[in-house]
LUMLOBA-522751 format. One record per residue: residue in three letters; x, y, z of N, C-alpha, C, O, CB in turn. Coordinates in pm, whole numbers, padded with zeros to 5 digits, always signed. Atoms other than C-alpha are relative to their C-alpha. Glycine has a CB too. Example, Ala and Ser with C-alpha at 12.3 -4.5 7.8 and 13.67 -1.06 7.14 Angstrom:
<sites>
ALA+00089-00119+00000+01230-00450+00780+00090+00120+00000+00194+00118+00066-00099+00003+00125
SER-00082-00119-00006+01367-00106+00714-00077+00109+00073-00026+00220+00090+00041+00046-00142
</sites>
This chain:
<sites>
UNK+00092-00009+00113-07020+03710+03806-00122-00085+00029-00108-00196+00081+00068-00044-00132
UNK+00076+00071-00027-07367+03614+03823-00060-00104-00079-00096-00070-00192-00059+00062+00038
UNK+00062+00123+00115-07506+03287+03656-00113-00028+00042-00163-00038+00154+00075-00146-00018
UNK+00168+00068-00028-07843+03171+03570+00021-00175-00004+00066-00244-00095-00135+00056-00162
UNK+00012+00114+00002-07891+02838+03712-00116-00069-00103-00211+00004-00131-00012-00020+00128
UNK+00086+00040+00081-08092+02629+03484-00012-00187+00084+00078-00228+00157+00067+00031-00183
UNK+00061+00109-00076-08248+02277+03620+00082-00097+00012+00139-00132-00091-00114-00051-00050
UNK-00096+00146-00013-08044+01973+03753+00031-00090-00098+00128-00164-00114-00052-00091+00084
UNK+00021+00109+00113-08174+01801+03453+00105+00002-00114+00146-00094-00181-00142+00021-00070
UNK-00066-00046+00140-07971+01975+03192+00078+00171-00004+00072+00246-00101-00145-00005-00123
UNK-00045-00130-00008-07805+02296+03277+00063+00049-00110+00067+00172-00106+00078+00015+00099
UNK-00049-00039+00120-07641+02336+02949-00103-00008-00097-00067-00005-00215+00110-00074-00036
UNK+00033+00020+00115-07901+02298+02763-00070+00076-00095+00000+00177-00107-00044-00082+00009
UNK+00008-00148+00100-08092+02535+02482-00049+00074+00067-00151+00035+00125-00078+00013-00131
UNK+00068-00152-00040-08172+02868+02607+00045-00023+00148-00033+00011+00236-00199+00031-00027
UNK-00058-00006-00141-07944+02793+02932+00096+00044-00044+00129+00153+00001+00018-00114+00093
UNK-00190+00028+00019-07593+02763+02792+00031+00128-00007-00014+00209-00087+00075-00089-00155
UNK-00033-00135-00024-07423+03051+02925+00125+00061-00146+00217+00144-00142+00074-00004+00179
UNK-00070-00046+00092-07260+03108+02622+00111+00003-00048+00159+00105-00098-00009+00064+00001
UNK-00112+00061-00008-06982+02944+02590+00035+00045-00180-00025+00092-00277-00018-00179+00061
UNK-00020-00096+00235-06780+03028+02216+00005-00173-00059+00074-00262-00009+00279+00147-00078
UNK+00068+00056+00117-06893+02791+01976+00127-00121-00077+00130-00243-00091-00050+00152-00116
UNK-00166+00028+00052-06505+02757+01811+00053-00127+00085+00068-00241+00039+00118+00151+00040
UNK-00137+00030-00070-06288+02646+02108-00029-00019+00125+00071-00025+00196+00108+00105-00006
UNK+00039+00044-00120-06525+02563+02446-00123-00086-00073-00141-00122-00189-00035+00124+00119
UNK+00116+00060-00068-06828+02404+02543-00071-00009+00130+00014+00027+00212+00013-00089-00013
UNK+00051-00050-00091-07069+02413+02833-00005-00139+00058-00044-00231-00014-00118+00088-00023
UNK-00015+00111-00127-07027+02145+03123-00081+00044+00153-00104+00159+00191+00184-00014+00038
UNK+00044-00017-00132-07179+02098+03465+00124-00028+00067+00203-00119+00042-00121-00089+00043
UNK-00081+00002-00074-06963+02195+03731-00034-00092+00155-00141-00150+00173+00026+00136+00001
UNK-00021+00068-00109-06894+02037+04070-00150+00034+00065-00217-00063+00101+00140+00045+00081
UNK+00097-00060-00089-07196+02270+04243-00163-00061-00123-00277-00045-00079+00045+00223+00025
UNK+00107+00009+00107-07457+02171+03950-00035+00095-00076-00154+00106-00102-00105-00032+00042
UNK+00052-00063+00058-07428+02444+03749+00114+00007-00126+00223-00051-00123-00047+00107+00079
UNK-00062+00039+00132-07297+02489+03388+00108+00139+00027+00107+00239+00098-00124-00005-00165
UNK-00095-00064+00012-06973+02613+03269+00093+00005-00122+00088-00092-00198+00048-00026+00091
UNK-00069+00032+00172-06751+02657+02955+00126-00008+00060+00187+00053+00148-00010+00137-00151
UNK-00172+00105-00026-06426+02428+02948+00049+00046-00184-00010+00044-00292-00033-00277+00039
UNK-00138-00040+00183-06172+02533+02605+00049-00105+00019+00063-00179+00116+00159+00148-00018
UNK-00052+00090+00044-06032+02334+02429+00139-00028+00004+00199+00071+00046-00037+00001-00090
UNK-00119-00044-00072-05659+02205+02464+00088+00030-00095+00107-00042-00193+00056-00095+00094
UNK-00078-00148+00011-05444+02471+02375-00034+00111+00000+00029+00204-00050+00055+00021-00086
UNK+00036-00140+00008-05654+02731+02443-00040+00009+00182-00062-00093+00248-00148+00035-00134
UNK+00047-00034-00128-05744+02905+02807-00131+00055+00015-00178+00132-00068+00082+00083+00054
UNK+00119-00112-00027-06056+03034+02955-00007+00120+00004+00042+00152+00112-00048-00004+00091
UNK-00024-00114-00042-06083+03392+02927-00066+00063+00115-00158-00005+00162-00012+00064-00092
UNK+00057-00073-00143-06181+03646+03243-00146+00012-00038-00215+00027+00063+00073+00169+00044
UNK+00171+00024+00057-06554+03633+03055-00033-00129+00063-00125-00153+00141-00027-00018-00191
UNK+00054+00128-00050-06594+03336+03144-00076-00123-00085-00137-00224-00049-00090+00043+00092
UNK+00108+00102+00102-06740+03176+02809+00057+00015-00098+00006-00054-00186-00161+00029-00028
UNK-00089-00004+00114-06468+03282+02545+00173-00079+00047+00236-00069+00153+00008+00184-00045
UNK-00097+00045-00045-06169+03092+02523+00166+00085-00075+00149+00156-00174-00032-00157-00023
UNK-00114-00091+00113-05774+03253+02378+00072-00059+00051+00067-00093+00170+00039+00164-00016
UNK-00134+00064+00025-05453+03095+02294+00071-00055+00106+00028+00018+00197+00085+00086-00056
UNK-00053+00036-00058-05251+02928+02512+00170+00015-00053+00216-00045-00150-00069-00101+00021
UNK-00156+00002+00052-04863+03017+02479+00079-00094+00074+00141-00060+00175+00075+00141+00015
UNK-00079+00116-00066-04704+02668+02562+00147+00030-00016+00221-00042+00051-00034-00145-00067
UNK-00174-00056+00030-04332+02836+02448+00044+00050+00131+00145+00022+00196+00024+00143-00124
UNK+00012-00111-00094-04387+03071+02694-00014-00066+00163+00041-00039+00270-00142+00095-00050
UNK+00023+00093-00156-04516+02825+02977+00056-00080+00021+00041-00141+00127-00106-00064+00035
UNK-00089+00093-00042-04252+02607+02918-00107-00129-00029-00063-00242-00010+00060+00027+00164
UNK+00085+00181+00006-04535+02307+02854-00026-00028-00147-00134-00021-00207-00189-00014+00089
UNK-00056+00022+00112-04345+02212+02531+00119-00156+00043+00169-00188+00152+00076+00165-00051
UNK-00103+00121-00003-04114+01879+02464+00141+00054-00102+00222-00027-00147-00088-00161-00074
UNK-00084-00087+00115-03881+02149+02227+00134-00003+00119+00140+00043+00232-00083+00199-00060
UNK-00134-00042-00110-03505+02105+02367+00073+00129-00072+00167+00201-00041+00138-00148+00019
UNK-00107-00176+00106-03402+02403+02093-00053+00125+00011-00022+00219+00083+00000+00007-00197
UNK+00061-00148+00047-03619+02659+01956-00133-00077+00006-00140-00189-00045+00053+00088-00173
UNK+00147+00027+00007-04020+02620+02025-00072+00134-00027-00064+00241+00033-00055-00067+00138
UNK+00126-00144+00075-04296+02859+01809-00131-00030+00035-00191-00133+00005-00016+00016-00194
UNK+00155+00033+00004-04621+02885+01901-00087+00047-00051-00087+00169-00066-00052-00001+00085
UNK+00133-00009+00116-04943+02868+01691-00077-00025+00084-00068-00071+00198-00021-00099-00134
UNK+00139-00002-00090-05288+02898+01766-00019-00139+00039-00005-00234-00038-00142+00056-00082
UNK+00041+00121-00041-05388+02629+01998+00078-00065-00019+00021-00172-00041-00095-00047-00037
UNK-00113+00090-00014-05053+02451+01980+00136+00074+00041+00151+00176+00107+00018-00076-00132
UNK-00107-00054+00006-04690+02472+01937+00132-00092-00155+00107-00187-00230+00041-00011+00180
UNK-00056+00069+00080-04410+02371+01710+00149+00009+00023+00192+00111+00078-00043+00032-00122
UNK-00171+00019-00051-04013+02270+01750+00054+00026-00100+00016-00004-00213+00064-00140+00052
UNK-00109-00029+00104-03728+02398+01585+00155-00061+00038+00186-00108+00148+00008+00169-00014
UNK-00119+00075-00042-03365+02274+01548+00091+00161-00047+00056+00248-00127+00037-00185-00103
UNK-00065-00084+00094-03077+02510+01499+00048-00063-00106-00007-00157-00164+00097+00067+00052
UNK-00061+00044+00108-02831+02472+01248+00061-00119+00025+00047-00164+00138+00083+00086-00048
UNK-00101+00136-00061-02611+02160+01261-00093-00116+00042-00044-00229+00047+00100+00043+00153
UNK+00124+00081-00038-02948+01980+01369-00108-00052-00064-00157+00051-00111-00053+00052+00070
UNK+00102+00011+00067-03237+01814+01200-00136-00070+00158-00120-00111+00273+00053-00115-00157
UNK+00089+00040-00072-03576+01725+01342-00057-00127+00004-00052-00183-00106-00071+00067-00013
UNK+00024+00130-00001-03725+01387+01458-00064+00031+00111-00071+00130+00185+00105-00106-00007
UNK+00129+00051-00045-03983+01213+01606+00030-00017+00190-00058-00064+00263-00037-00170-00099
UNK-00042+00032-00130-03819+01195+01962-00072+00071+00101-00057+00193+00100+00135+00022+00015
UNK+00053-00083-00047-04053+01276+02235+00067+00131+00082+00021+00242+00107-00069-00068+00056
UNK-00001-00120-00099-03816+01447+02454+00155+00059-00037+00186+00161+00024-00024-00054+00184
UNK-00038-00079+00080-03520+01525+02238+00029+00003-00102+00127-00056-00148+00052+00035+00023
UNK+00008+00017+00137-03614+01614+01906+00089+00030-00079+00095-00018-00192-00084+00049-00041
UNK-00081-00045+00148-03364+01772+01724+00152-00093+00027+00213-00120+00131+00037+00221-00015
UNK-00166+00095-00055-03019+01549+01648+00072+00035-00072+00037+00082-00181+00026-00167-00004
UNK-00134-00042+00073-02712+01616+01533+00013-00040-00154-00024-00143-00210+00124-00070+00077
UNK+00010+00067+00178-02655+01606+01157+00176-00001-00044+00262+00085-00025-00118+00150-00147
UNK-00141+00001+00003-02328+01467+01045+00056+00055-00185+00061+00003-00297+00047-00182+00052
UNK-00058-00106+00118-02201+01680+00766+00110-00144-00060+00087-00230-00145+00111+00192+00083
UNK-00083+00098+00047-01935+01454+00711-00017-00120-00074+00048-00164-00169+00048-00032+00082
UNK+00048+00129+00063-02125+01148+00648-00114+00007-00109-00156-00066-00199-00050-00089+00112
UNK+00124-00065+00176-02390+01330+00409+00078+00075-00070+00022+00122-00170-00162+00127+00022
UNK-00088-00028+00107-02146+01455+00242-00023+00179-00008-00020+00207-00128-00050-00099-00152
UNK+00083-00090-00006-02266+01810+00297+00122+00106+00058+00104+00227+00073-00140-00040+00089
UNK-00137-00114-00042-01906+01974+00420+00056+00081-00067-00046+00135-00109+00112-00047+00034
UNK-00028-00117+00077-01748+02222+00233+00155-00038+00028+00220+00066+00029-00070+00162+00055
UNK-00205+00047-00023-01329+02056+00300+00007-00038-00163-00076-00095-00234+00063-00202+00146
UNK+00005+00014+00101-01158+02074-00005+00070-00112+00002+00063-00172+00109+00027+00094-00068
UNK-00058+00125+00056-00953+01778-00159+00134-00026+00112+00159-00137+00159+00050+00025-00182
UNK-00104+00055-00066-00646+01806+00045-00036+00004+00162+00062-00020+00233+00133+00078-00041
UNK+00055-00013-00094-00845+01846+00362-00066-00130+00032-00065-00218-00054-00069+00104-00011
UNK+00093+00117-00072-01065+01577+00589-00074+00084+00085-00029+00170+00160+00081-00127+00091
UNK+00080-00036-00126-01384+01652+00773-00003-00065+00106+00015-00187+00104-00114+00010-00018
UNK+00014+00012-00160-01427+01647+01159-00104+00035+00045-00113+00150+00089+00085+00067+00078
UNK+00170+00029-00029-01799+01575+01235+00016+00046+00197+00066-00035+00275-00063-00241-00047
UNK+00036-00033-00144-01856+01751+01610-00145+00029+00009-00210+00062-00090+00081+00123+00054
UNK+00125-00039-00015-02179+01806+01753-00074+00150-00021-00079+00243+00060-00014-00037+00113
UNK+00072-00093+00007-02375+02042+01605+00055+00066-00126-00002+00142-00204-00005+00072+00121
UNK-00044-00033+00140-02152+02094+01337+00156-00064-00045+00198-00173-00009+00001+00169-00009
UNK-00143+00097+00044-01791+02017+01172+00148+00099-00031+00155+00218-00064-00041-00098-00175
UNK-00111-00094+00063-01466+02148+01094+00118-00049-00105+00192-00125-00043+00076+00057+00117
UNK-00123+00029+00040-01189+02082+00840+00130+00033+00017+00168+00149+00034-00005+00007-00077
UNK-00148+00039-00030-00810+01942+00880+00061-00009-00121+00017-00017-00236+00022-00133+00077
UNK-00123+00009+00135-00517+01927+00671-00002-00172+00001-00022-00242+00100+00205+00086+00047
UNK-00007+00152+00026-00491+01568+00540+00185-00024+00043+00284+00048+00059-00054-00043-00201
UNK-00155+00038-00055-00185+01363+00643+00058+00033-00161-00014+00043-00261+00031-00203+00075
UNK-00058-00072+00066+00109+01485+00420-00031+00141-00085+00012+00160-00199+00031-00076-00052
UNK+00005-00108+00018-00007+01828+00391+00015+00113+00110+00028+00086+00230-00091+00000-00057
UNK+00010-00092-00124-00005+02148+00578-00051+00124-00041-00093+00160-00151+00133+00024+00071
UNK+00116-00095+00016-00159+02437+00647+00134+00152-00080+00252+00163-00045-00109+00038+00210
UNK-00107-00091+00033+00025+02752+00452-00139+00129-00092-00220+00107-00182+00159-00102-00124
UNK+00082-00101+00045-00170+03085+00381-00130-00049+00060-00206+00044+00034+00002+00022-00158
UNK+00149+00009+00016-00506+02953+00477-00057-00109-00093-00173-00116-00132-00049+00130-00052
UNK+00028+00082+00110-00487+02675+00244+00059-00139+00042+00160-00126+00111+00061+00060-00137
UNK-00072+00100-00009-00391+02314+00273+00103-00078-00088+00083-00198-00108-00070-00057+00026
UNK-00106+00093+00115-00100+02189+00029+00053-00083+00029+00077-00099+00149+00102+00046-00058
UNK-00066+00093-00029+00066+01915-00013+00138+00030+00049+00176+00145+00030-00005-00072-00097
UNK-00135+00010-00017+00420+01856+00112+00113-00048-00093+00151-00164-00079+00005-00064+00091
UNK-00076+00026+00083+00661+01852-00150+00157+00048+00067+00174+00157+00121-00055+00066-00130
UNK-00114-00048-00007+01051+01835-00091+00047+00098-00105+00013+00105-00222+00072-00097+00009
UNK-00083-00094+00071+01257+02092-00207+00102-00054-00096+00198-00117-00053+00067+00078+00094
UNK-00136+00000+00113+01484+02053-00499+00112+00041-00016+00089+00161-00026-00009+00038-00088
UNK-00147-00070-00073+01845+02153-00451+00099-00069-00130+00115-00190-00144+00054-00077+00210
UNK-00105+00033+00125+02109+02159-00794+00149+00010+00097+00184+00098+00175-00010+00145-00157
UNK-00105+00032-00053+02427+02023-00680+00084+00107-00044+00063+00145-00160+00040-00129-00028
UNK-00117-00124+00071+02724+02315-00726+00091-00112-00077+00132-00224-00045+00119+00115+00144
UNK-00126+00090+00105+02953+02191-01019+00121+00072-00011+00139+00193-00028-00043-00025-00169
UNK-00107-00107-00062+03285+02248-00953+00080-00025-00179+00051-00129-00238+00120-00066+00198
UNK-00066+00015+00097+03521+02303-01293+00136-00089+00006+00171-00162-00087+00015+00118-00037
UNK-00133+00058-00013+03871+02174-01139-00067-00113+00052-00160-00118+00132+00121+00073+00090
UNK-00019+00130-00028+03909+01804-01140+00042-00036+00154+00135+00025+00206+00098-00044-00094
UNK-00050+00073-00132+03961+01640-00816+00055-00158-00010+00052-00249-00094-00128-00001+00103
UNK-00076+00163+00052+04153+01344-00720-00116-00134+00064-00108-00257+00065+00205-00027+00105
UNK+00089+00159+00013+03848+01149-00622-00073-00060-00155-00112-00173-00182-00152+00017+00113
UNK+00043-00006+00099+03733+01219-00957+00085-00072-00107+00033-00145-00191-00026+00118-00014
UNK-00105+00076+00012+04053+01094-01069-00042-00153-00008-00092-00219-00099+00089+00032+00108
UNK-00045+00123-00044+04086+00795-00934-00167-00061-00054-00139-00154-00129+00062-00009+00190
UNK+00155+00021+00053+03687+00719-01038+00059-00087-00119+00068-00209-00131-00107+00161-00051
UNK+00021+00032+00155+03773+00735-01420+00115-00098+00003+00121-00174-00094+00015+00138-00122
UNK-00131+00107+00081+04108+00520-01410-00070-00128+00124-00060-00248+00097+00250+00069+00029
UNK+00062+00154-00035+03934+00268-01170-00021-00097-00081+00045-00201-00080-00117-00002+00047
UNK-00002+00082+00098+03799+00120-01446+00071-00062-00086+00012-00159-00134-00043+00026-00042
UNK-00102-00037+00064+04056+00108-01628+00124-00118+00076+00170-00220+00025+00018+00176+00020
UNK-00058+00154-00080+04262-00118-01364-00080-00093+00005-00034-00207-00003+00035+00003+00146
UNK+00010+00129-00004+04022-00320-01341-00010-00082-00106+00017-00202-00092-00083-00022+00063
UNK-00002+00035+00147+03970-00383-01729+00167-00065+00033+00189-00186+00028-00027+00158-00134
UNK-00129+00062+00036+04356-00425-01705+00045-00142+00088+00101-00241+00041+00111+00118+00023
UNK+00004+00116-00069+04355-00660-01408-00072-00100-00056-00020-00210-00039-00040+00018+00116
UNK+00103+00166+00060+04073-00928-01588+00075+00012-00125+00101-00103-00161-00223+00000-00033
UNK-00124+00069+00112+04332-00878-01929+00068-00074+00064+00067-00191+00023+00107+00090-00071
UNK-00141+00075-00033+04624-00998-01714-00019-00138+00077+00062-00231+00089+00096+00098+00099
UNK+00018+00099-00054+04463-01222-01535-00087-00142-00116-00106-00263-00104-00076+00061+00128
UNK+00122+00091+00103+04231-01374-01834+00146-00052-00096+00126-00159-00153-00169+00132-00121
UNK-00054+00033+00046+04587-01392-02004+00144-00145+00088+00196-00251+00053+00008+00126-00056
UNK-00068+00077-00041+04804-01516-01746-00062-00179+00056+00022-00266+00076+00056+00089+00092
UNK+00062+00134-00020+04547-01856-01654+00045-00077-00095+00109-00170-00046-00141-00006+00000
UNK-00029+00107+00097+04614-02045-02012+00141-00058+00064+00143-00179+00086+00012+00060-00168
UNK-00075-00022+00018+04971-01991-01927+00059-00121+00084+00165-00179+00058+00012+00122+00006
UNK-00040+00050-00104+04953-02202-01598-00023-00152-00059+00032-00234+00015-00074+00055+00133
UNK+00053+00073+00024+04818-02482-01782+00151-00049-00172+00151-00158-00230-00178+00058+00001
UNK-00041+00036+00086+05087-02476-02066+00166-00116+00052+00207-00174-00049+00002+00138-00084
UNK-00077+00035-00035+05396-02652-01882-00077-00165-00040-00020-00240-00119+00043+00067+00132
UNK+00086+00145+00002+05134-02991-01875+00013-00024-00110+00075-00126-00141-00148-00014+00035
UNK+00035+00057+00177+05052-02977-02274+00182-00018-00051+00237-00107-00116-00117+00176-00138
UNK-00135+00028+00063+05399-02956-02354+00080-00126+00003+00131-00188-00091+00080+00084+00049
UNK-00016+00093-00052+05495-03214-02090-00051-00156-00120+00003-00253-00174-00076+00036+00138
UNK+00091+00123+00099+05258-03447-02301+00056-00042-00094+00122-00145-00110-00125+00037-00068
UNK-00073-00016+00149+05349-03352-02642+00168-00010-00013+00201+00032-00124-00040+00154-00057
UNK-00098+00046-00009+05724-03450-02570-00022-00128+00078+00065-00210+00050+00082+00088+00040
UNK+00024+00154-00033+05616-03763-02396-00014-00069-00117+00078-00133-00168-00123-00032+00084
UNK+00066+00070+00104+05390-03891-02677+00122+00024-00102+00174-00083-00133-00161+00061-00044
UNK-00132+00039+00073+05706-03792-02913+00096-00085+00018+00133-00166-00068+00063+00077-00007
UNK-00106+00110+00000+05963-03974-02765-00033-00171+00026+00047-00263+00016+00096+00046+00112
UNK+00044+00137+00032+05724-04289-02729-00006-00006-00136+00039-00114-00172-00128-00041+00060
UNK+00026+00070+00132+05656-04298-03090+00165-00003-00047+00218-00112-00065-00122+00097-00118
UNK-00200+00054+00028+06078-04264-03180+00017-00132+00037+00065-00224-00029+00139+00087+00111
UNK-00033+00140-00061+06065-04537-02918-00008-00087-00112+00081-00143-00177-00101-00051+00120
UNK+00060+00145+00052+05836-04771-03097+00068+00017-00162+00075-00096-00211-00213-00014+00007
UNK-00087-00020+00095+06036-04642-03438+00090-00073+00028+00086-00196+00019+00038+00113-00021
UNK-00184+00053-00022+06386-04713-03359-00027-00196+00069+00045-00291+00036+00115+00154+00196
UNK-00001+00117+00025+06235-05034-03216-00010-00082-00126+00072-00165-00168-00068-00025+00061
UNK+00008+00062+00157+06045-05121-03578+00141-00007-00028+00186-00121-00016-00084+00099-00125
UNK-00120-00038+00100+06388-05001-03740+00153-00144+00032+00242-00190-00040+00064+00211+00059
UNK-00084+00107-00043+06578-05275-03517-00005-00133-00037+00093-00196-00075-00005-00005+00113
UNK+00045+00092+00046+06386-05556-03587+00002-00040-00165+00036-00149-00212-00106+00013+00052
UNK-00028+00026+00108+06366-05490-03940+00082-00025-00041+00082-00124-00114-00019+00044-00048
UNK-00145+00053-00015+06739-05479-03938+00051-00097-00034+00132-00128-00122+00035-00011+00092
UNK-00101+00142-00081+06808-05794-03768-00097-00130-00132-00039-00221-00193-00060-00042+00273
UNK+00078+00088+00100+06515-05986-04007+00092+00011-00152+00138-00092-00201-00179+00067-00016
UNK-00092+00001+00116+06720-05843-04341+00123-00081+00036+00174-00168-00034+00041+00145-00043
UNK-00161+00072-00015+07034-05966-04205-00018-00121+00000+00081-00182-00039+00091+00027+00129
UNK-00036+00121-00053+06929-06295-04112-00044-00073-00169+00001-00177-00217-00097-00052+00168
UNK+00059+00014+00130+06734-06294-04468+00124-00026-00088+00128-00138-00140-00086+00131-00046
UNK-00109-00031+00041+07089-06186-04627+00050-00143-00036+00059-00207-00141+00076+00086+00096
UNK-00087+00113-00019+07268-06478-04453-00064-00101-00083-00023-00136-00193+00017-00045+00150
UNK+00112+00151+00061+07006-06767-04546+00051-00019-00178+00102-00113-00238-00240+00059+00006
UNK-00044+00005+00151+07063-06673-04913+00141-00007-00039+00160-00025-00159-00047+00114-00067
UNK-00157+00021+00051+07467-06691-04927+00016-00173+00015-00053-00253+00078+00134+00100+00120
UNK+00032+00118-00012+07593-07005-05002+00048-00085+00151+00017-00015+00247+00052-00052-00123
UNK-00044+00049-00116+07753-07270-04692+00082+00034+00049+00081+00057+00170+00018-00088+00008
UNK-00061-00003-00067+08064-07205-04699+00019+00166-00020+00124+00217+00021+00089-00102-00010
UNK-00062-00096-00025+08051-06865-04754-00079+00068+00148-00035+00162+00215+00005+00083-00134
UNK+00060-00073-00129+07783-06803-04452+00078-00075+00099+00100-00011+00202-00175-00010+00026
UNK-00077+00036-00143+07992-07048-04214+00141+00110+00007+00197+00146+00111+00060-00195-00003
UNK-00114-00090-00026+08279-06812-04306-00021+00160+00068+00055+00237+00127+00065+00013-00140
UNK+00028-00110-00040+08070-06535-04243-00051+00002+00120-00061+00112+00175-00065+00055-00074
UNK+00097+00047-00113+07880-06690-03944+00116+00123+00151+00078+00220+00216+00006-00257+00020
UNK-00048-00091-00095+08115-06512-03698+00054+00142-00007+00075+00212+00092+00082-00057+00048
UNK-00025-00136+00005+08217-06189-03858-00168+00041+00000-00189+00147+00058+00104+00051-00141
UNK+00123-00027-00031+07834-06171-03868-00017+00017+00152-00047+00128+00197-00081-00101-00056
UNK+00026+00037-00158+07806-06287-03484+00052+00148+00046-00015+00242+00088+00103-00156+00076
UNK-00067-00132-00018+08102-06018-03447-00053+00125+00006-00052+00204+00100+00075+00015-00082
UNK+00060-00154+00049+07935-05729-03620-00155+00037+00092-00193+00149+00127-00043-00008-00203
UNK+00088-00028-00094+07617-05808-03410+00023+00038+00123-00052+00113+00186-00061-00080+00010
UNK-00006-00003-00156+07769-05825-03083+00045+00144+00016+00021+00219+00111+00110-00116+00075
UNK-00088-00145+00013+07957-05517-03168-00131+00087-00034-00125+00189+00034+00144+00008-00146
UNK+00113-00064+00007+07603-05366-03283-00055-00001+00136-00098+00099+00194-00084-00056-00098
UNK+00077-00007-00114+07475-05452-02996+00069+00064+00127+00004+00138+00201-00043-00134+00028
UNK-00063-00057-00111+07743-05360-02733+00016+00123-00034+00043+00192+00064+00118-00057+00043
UNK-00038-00140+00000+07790-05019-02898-00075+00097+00059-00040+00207+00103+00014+00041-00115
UNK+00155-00080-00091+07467-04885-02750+00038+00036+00188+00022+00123+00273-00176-00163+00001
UNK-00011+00017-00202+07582-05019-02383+00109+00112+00004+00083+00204+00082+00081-00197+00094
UNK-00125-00073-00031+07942-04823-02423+00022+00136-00045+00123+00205-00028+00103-00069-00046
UNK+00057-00132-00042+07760-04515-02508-00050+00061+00096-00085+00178+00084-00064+00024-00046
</sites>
């Protein structure tokens, strides 16, 4: 293509400028000294030589997009898929979004989320399981004992258990006083035949004091006459005891 040179001084300047577009270039001196239109960046020079059009950086790969990249006039723009949000990172923007921790999962109550990259899945919670498609809890089964009508002899022996042993704490709650009664008795014939004792002693003494009382009051000669059938009757009181 042919160009009009215009003077060293100013080759771009009015009524030179090869016509560069207005929008999205401008007119520069090139290496040789002559003018030229440079676009702006995101756009290319077109085969004219003075209009400039779009640049598809998606397309050329001269993007910082590690996902999905769209391009717009004179630029471009990054996308994340799903499971991803966008950020400021020059070289990889989109990051994982944790469902789990924003609360943003869809696990119902007997379930727990499981945060993986890019997205999540729900688990059965401990003591549940999985049944139909659903997570329930684990409940034991309930089971009615069979009842049998005929008595048995463990059944037996059950109800009169009690029953011995009630009778064993009677016999035994009766026979304890019992061991203890040989002693009280022991006693209570002791303490009797000491008090007779000390009786039959009083009863002796008093006795022997009347008698001697008796004598004192008779006259001389009838107590010297009596002095030995008295003596007599004592000794004879007294030895009758020994020759029993």
């Amino acid at each position: 293509m042919k160009r009009d040179f215009v003077s060293a001084e100013n080759p771009c300047g009015v009524g030179n400028n090869p016509g560069c577009d207005p929008d999205t270039a401008w007119c520069t001196v090139n290496l040789t000294g002559g003018a030229m239109c440079v676009c702006e960046k995101g756009y290319k020079l077109a085969d004219d030589g003075v209009s400039c059009q779009d640049k598809d950086e998606c397309e050329a790969g001269e993007n910082h997009c590690d996902q999905l990249c769209n391009n717009t006039a004179g630029s471009y723009t990054c996308h994340c898929e799903e499971g991803y949000e966008l950020t400021d990172d020059p070289v990889k923007p989109c990051k994982d979004i944790d469902e789990c921790y924003e609360g943003t999962d869809n696990c119902t109550v007997n379930e727990i989320c499981v945060n993986v990259i890019g997205t999540h899945y729900c688990a059965c919670a401990p003591g549940t399981s999985l049944r139909n498609g659903l997570c329930v809890s684990e409940v034991p089964a309930m089971t009615t004992p069979a009842m049998s009508t005929e008595p048995t002899t463990d059944t037996t022996k059950s109800v009169h258990q009690p029953m011995e042993a009630v009778d064993l704490a009677t016999t035994e709650s009766t026979e304890r006083p019992a061991i203890s009664k040989p002693t009280n008795v022991t006693t209570i014939v002791t303490s009797v035949l000491s008090v007779a004792a000390i009786l039959t002693v009083l009863a002796l003494i008093n006795w022997r004091i009347r008698a001697h009382v008796k004598v004192g009051n008779l006259p001389h000669d009838q107590s010297t006459a009596r002095d030995a059938p008295v003596g007599e009757e004592m000794s004879e009181a007294t030895h009758q005891p020994l020759e029993k």
